[in-house]
C-alpha positions as CSV (number, residue, x, y, z in Angstrom):
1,X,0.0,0.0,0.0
2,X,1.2,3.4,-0.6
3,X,-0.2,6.6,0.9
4,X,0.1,10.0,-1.0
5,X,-0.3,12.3,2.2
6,X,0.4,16.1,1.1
7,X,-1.2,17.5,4.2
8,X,0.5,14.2,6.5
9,X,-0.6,11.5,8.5
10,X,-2.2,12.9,11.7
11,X,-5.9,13.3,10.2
12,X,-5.5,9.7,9.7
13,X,-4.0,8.3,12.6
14,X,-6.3,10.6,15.0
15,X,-9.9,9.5,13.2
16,X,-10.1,12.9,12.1
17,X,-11.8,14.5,8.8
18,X,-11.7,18.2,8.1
19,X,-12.0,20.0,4.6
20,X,-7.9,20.4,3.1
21,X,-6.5,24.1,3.5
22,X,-8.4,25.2,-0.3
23,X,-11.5,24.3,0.9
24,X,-11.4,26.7,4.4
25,X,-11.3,29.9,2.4
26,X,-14.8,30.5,1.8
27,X,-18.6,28.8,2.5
28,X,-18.8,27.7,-1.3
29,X,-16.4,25.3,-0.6
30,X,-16.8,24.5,2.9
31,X,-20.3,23.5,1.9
32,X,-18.9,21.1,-1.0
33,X,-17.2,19.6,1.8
34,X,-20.4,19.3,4.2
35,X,-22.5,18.3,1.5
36,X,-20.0,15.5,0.0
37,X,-19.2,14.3,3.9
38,X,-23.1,13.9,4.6
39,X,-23.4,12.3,0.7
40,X,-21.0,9.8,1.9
41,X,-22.8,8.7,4.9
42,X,-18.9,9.1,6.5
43,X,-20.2,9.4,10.2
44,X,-22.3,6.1,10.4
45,X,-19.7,4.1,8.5
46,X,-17.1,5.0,10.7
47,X,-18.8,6.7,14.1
48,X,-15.6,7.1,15.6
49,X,-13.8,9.5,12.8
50,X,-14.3,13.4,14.4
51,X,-15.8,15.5,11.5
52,X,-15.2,19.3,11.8
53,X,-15.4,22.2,9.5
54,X,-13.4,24.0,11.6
């Protein structure tokens, strides 16, 4: 397995999901990111990932 990790690994390790630094700039993309994370059902698949849209 290889991991491509531009941003690094902590997300990961820690269970945590948050939108990449392009996506904090401005609601238009910050609600791509909520809509996309609720699309994918990402909280009941894994209930122990911490979702935040800072």
């Amino acid at each position: 397995m290889k991991l491509i990790t531009p941003y690094g690994v902590n997300d990961l390790v820690n269970l945590q999901c948050r939108p990449i630094p392009s996506f904090q700039k401005d609601n238009a993309h910050l609600d791509i990111y909520r809509e996309r994370v609720q699309r994918k059902g990402w909280a009941q698949r894994w209930p122990l990932l911490t979702i935040s849209d800072l």
